[in-house]
C-alpha positions as a Markdown table, in Angstrom:
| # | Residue | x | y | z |
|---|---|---|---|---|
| 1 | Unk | -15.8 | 29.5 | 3.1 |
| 2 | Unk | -15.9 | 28.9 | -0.7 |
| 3 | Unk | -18.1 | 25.6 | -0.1 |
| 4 | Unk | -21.8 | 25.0 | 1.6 |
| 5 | Unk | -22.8 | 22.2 | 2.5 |
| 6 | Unk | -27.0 | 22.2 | 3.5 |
| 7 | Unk | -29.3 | 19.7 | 3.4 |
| 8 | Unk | -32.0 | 18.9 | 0.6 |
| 9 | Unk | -35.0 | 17.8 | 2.5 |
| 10 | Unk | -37.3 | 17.5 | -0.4 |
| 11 | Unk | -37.1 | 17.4 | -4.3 |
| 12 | Unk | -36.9 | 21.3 | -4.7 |
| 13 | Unk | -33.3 | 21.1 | -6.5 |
| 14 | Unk | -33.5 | 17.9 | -7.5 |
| 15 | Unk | -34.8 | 17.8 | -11.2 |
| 16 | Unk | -37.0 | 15.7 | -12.9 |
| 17 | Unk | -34.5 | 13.6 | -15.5 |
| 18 | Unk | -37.2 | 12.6 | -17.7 |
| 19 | Unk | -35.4 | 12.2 | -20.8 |
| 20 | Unk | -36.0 | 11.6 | -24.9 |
| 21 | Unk | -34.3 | 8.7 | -26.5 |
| 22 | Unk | -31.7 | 9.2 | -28.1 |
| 23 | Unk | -30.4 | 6.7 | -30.9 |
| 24 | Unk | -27.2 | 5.2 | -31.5 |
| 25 | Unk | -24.8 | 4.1 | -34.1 |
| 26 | Unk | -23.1 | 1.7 | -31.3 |
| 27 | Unk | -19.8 | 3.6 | -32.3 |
| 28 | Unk | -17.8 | 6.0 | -30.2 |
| 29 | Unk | -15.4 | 7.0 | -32.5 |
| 30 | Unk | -17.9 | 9.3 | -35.1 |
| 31 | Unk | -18.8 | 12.5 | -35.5 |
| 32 | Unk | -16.7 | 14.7 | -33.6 |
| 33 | Unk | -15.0 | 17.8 | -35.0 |
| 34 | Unk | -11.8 | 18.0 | -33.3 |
| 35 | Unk | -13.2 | 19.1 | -29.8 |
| 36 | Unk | -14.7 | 22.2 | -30.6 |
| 37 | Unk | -18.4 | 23.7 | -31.4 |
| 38 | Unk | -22.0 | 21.8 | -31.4 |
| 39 | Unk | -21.5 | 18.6 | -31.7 |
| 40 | Unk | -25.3 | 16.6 | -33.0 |
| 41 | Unk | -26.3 | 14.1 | -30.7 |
| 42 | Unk | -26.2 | 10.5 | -32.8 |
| 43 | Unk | -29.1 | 8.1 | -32.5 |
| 44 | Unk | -29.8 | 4.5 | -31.6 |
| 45 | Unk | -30.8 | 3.6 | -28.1 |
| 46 | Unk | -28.5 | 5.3 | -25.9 |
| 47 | Unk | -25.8 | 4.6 | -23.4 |
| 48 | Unk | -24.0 | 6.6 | -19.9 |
| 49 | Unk | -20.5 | 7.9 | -20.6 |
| 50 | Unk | -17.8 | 8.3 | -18.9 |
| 51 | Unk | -14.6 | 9.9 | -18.8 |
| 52 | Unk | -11.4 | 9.8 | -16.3 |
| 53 | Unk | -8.7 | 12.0 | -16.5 |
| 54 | Unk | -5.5 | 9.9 | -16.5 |
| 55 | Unk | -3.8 | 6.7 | -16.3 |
| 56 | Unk | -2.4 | 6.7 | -13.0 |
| 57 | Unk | -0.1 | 9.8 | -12.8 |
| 58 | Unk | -2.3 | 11.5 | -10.5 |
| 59 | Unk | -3.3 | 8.7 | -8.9 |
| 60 | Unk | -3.7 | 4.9 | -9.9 |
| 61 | Unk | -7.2 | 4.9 | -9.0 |
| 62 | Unk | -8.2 | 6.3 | -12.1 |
| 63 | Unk | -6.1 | 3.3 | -14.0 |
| 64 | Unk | -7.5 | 0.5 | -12.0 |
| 65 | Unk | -10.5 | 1.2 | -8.9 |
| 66 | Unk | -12.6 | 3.5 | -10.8 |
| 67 | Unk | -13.0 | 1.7 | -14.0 |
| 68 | Unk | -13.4 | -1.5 | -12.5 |
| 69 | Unk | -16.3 | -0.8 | -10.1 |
| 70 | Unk | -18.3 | 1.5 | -12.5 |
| 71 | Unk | -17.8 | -0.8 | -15.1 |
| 72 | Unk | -19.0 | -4.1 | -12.5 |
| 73 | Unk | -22.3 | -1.4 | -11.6 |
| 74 | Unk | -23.5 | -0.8 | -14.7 |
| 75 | Unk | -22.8 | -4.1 | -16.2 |
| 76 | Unk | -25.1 | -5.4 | -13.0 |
| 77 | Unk | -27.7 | -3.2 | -13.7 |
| 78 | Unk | -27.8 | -3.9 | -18.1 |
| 79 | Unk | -26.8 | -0.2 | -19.1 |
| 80 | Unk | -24.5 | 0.3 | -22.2 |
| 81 | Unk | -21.8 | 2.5 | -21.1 |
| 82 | Unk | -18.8 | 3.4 | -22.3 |
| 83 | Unk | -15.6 | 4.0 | -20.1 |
| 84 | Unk | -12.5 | 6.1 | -21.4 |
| 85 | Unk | -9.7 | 7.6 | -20.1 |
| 86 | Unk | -8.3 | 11.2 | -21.7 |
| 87 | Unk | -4.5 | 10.1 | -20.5 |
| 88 | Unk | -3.9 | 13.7 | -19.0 |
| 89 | Unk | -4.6 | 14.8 | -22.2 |
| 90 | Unk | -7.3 | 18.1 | -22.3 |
| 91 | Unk | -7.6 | 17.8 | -26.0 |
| 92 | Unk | -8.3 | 13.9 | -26.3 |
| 93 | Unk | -10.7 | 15.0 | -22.8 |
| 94 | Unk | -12.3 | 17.0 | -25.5 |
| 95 | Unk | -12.6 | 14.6 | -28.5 |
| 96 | Unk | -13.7 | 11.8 | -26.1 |
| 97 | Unk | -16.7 | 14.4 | -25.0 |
| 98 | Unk | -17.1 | 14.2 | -28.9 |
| 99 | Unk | -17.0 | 10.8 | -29.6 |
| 100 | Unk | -19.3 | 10.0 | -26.7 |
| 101 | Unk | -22.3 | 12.9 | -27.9 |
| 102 | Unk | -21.9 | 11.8 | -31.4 |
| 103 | Unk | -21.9 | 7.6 | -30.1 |
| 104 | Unk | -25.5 | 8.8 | -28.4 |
| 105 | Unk | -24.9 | 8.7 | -24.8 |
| 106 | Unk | -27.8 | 10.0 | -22.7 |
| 107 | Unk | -25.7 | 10.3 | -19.5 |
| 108 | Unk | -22.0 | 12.0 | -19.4 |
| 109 | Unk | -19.9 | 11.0 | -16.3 |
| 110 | Unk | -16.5 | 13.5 | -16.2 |
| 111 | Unk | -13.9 | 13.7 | -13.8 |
| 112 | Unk | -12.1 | 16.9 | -15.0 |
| 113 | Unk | -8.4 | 17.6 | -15.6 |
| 114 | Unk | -9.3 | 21.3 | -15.3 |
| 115 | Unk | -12.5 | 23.2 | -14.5 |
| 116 | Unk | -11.8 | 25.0 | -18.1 |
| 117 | Unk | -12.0 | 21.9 | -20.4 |
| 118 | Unk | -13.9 | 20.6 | -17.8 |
| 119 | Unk | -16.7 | 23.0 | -18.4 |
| 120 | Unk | -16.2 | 23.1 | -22.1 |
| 121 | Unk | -16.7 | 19.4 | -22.3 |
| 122 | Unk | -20.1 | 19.8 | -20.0 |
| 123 | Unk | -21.4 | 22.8 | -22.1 |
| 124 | Unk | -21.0 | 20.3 | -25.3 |
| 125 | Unk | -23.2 | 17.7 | -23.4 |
| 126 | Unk | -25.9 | 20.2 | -22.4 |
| 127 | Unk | -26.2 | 21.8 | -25.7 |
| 128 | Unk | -26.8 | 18.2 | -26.9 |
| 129 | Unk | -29.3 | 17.3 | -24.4 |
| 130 | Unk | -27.2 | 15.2 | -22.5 |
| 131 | Unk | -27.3 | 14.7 | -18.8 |
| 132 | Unk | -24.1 | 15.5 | -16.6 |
| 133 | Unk | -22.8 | 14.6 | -13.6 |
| 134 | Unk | -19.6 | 15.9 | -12.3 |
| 135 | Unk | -18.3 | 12.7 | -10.4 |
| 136 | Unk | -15.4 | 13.4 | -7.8 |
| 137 | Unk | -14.2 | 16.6 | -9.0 |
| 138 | Unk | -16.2 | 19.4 | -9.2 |
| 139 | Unk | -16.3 | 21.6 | -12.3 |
| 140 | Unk | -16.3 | 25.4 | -11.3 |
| 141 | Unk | -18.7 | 27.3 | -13.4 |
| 142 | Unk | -19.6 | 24.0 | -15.2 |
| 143 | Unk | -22.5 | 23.7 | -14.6 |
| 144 | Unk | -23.1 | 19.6 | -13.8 |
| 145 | Unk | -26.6 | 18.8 | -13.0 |
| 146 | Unk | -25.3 | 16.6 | -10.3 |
| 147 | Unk | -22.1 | 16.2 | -8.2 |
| 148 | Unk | -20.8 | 12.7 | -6.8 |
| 149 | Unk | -17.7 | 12.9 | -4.5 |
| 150 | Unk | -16.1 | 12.9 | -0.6 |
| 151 | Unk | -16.4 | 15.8 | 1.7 |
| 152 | Unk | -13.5 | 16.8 | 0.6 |
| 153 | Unk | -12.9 | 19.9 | 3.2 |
| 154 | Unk | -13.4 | 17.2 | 5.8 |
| 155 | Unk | -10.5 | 14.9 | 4.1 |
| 156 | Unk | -8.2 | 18.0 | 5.0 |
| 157 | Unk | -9.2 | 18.3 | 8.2 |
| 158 | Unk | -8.4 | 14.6 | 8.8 |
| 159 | Unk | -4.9 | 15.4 | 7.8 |
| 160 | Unk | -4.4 | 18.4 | 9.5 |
| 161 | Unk | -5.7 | 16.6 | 12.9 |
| 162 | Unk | -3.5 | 14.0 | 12.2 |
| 163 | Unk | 0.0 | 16.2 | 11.5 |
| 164 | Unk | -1.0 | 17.9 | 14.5 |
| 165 | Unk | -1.5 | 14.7 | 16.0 |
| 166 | Unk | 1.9 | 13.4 | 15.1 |
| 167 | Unk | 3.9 | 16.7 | 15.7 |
| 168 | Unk | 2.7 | 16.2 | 19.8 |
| 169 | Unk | 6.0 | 16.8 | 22.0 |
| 170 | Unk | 8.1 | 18.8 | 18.9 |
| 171 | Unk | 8.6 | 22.7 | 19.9 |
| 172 | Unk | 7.3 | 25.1 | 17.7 |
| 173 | Unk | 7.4 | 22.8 | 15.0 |
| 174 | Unk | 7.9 | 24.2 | 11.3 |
| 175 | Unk | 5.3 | 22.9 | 8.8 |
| 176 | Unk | 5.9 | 22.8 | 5.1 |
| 177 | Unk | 2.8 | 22.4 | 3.0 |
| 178 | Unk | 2.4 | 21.1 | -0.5 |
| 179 | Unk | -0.5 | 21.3 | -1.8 |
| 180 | Unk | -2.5 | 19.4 | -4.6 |
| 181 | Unk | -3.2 | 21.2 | -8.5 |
| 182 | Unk | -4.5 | 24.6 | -8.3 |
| 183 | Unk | -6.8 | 24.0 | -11.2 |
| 184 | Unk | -8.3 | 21.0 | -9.2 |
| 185 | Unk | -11.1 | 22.1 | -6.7 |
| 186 | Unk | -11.1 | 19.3 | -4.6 |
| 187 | Unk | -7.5 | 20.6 | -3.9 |
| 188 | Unk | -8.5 | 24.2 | -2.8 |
| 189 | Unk | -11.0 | 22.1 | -0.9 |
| 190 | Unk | -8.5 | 20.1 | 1.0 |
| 191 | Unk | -6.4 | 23.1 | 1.7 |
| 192 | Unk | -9.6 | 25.0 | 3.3 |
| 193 | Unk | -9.9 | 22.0 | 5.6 |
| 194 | Unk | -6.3 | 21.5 | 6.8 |
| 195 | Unk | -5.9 | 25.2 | 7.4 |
| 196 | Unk | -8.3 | 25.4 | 9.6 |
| 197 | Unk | -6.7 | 22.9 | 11.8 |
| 198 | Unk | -3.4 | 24.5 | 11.2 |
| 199 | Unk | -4.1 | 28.0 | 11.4 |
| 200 | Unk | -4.9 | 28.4 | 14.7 |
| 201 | Unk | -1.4 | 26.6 | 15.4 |
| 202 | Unk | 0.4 | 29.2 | 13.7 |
| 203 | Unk | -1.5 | 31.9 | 15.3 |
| 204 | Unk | -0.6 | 31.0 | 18.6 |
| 205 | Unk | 2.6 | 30.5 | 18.1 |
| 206 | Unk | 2.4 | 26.5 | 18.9 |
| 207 | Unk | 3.5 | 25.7 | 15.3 |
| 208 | Unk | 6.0 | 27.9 | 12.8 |
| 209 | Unk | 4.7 | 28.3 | 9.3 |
| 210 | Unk | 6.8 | 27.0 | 6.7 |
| 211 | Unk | 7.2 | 26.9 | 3.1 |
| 212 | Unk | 3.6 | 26.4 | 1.5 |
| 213 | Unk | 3.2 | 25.7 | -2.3 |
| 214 | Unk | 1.1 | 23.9 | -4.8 |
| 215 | Unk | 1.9 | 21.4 | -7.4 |
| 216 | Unk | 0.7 | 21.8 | -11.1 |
| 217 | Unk | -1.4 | 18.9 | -12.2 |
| 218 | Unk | -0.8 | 16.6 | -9.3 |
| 219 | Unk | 2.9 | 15.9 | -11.0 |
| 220 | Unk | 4.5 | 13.8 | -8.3 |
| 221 | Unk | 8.1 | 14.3 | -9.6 |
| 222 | Unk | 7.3 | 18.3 | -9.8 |
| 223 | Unk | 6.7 | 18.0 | -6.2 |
| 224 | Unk | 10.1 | 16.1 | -5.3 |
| 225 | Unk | 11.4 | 19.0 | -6.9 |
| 226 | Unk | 9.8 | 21.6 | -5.1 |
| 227 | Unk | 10.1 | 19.9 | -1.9 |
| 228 | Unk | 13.6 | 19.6 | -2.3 |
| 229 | Unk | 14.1 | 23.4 | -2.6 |
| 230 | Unk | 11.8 | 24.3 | 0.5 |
| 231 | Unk | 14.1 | 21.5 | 2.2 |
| 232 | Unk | 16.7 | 23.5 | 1.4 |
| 233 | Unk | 15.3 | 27.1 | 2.1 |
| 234 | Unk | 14.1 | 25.3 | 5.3 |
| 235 | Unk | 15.9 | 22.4 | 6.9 |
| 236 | Unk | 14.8 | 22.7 | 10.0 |
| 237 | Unk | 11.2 | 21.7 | 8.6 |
| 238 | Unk | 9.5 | 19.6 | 11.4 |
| 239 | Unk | 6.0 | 18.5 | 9.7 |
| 240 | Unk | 4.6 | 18.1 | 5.6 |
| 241 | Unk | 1.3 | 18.3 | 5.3 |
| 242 | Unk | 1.2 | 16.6 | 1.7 |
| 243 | Unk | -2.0 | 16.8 | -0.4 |
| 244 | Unk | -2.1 | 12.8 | -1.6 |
| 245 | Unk | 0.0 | 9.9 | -1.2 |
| 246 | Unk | 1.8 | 10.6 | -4.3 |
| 247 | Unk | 3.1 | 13.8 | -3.1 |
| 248 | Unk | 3.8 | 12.4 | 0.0 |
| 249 | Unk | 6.0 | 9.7 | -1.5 |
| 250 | Unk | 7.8 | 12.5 | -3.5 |
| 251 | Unk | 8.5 | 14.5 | -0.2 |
| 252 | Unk | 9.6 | 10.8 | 2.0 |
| 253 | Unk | 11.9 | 10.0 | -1.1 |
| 254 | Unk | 13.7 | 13.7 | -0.5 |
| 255 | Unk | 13.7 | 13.2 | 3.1 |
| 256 | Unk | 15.4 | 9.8 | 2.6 |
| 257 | Unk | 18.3 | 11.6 | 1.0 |
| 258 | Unk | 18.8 | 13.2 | 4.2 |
| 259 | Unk | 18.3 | 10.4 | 6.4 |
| 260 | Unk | 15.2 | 12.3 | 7.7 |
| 261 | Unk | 12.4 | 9.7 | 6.6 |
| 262 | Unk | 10.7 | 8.7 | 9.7 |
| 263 | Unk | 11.9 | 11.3 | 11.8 |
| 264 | Unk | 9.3 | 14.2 | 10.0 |
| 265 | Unk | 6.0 | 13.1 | 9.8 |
| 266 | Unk | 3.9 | 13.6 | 6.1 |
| 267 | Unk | 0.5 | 13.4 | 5.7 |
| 268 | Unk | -1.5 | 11.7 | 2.5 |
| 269 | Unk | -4.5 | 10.7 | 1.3 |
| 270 | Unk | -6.1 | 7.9 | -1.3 |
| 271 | Unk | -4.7 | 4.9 | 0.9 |
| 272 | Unk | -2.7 | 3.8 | -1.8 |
| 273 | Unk | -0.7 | 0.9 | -1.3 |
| 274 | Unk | 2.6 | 2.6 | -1.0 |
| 275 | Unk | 0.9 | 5.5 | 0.7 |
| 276 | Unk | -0.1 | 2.8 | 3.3 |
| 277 | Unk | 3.3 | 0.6 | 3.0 |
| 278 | Unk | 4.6 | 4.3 | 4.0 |
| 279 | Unk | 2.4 | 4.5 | 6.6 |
| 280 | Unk | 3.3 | 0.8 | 8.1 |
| 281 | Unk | 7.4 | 2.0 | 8.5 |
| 282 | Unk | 6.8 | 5.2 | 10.1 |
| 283 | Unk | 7.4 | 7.6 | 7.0 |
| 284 | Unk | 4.2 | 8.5 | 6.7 |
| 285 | Unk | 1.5 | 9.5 | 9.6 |
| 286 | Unk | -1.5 | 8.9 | 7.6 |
| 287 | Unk | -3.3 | 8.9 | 4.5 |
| 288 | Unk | -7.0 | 9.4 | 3.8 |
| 289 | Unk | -9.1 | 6.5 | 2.8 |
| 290 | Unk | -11.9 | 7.6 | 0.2 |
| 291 | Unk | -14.0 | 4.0 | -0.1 |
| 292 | Unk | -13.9 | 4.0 | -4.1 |
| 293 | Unk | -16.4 | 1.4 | -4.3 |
| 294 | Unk | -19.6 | 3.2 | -2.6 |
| 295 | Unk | -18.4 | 6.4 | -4.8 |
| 296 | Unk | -18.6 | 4.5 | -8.4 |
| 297 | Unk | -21.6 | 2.9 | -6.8 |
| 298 | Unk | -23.8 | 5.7 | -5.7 |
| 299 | Unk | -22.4 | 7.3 | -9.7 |
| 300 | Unk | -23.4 | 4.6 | -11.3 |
| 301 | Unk | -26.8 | 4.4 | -9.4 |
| 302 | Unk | -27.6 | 8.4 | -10.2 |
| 303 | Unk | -26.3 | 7.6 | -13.7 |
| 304 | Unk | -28.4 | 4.8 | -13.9 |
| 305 | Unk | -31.3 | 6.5 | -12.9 |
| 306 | Unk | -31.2 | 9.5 | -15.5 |
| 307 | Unk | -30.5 | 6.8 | -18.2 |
| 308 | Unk | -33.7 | 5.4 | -17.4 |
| 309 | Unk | -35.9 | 8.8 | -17.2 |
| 310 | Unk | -37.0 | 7.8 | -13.4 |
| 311 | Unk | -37.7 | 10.6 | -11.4 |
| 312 | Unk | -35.1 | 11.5 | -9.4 |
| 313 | Unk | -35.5 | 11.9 | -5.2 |
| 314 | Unk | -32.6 | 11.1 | -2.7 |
| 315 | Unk | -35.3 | 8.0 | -1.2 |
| 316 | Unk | -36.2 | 7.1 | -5.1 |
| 317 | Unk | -32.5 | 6.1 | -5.0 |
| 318 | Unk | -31.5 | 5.7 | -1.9 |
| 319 | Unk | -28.6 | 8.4 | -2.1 |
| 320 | Unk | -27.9 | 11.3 | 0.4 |
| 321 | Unk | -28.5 | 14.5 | -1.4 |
| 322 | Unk | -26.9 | 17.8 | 0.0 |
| 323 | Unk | -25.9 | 21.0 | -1.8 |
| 324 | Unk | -22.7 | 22.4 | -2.8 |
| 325 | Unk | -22.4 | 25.8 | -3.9 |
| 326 | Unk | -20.2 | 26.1 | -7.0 |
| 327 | Unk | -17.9 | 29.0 | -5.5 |
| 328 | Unk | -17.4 | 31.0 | -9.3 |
| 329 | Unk | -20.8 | 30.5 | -10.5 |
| 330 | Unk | -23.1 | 30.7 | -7.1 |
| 331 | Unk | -25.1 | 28.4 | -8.4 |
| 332 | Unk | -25.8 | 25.2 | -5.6 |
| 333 | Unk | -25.4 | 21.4 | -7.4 |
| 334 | Unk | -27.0 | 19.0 | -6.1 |
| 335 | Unk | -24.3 | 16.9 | -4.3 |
| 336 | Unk | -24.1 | 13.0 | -3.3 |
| 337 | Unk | -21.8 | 13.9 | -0.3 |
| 338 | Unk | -19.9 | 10.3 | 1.1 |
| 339 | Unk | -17.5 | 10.3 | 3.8 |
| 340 | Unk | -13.9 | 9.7 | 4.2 |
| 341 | Unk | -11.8 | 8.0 | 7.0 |
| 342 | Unk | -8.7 | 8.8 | 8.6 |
| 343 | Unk | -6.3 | 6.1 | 8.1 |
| 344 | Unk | -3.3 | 5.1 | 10.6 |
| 345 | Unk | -1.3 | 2.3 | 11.0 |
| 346 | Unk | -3.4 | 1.2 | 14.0 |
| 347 | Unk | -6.3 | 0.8 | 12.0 |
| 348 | Unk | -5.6 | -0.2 | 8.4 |
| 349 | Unk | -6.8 | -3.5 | 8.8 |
| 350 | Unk | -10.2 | -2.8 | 10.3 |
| 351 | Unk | -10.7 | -0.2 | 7.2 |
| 352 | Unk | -8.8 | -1.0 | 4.0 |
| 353 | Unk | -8.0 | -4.6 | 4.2 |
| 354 | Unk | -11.7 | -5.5 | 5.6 |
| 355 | Unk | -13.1 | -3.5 | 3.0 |
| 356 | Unk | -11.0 | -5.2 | 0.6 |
| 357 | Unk | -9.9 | -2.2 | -1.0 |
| 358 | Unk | -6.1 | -3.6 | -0.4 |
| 359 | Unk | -5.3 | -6.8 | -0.2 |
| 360 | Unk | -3.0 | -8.4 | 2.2 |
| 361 | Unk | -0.8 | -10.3 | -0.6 |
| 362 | Unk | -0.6 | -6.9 | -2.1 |
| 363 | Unk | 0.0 | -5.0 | 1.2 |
| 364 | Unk | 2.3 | -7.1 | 3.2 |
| 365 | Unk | 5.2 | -8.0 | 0.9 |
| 366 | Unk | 9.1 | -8.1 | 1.3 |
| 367 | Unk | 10.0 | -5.7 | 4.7 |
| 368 | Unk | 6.1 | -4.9 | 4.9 |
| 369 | Unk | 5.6 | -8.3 | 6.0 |
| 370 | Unk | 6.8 | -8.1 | 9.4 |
| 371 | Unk | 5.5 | -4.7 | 10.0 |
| 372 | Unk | 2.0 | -5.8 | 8.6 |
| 373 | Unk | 2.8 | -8.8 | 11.4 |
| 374 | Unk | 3.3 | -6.2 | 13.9 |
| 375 | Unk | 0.0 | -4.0 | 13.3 |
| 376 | Unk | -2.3 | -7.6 | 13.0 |
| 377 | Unk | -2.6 | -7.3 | 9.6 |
| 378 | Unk | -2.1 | -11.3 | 8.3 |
């Protein structure tokens, strides 16, 4: 296994973040030198940066969930911080990391597009004195002081349970697998989780493997287009486990081609509202549901935190502190581990819609409107 998971009883990882003010110039936009080299850390007092990887191509949470709830945290707790998005983009990634040194941020937030740009925009921050935190996606070899995210191995053993799950009463069912970024951890993560569920279906002979492939970059309409070729290698594919929702949308809209949408389950995750829209007409199993919210909140507390120079326990801040081995480095990061949630149509409404993650105007519309009816969702 490429990830351990062990529990930090006492402050023996956990560093001290005392911390120097920095200045600032109250501008983001100074200083940088076209993403590469030392960049000097600019003066004033200080603010938490934060970077996300794309506008909603990989996922819309980075467009409209995650901004919104770090943005609400640390405007609740007073803290300057500044919130940017690198668009897919590893070179603007880059100049953003830039911008924010030279802008004087104390605290730099990154949720990678790669663990190479990744760990070239943490190496910047450390050589500046700047604290790191690797928040959902974790940076191999990068060397984040902290890491905030989901067990992720876990959220692919919820969708392996769950295709397995759906597939009762097919024979020897063949399952195609598509697989998130291979430059994303958090996929390799998910993968290690849902092959152990399926594994030991292929080895007894209880489930046929099929096709089995990654995606570059999350691209959803690369996937349609993979899909579409295993579909053709393979028609008589019974089961998809698919990484996300997005993929899974890409793989329903190929199977709706061939009149096969509903009739071959696919797995997701992110409980987005198609993914669960999907989910509510049968042509999805299940997604995952990773509570945003408590994720940019426990960020934005450890964030916080550092910003402040307080010392930094798991009870000081009232976080859950494990260890996470960083599988190219072998070097253990200190790991806010949250947990995610299986999510099925007979239990959206006690998980999604009560946590308000999705509403039910935005949920239930058009044809959903019945089936939301149906699954007491109103």
């Amino acid at each position: 296994m490429r990830k351990a998971l062990l529990a930090v009883a006492v402050v023996g990882m956990l560093a001290t973040a005392s911390m120097t003010a920095c200045t600032d110039d109250n501008g983001s936009g100074s200083g940088t030198n076209g993403g590469s080299g030392a960049v000097k850390a600019g003066s004033g007092p200080g603010k938490i940066g934060v970077i996300l990887p794309d506008d909603g191509t990989t996922s819309l949470r980075w467009k409209t969930e995650d901004p919104k709830y770090l943005k609400a945290a640390f405007d609740a707790a007073g803290v300057p911080v500044d919130i940017e998005n690198a668009k897919g983009d590893k070179a603007r990634f880059l100049q953003l990391t830039d911008q924010m040194i030279a802008g004087g941020v104390k605290v730099l937030m990154i949720v990678n597009l790669d663990s190479t740009s990744g760990k070239a925009a943490l190496d910047k921050a450390r050589a500046a004195g700047v604290k790191t935190i690797d928040y959902d996606r974790l940076t191999l070899n990068g060397g984040a002081q902290y890491y905030v995210s989901f067990n992720n191995e876990q959220v692919g053993v919820l969708q392996g349970r769950e295709l397995v799950n759906c597939l009762k009463g097919k024979k020897t069912p063949v399952v195609a697998e598509l697989n998130g970024s291979p430059t994303d951890n958090n996929a390799t993560l998910f993968k290690q989780g849902y092959d152990s569920v399926l594994q030991p279906q292929y080895d007894n002979a209880t489930f046929i493997k099929g096709p089995d492939q990654a995606v570059d970059d999350w691209d959803n309409k690369v996937a349609g287009e993979i899909f579409a070729q295993m579909y053709q290698q393979q028609p008589k594919i019974a089961g998809v486990l698919a990484a996300n929702d997005g993929l899974a949308n890409a793989v329903i809209d190929v199977l709706r081609k061939h009149r096969m949408n509903g009739r071959i389950p696919v797995t997701g995750q992110d409980a987005t509202v198609q993914g669960l829209q999907n989910v509510l007409s049968g042509d999805q199993c299940m997604t995952v549901y990773k509570a945003i919210k408590p994720e940019a909140e426990a960020a934005a507390t450890l964030a916080i935190a550092l910003y402040k120079g307080q010392t930094i326990t798991a009870q000081s801040i009232n976080l859950r502190f494990d260890k996470i081995k960083d599988p190219e480095s072998g070097a253990y990061i200190i790991f806010v581990s949250l947990t995610p949630i299986g999510v099925t149509a007979k239990n959206i409404k006690d998980t999604v819609i009560k946590d308000g993650f999705v509403t039910v105007k935005e949920l239930c519309t058009a044809r959903y409107v019945k089936l939301c009816k149906e699954n007491g969702i109103t």
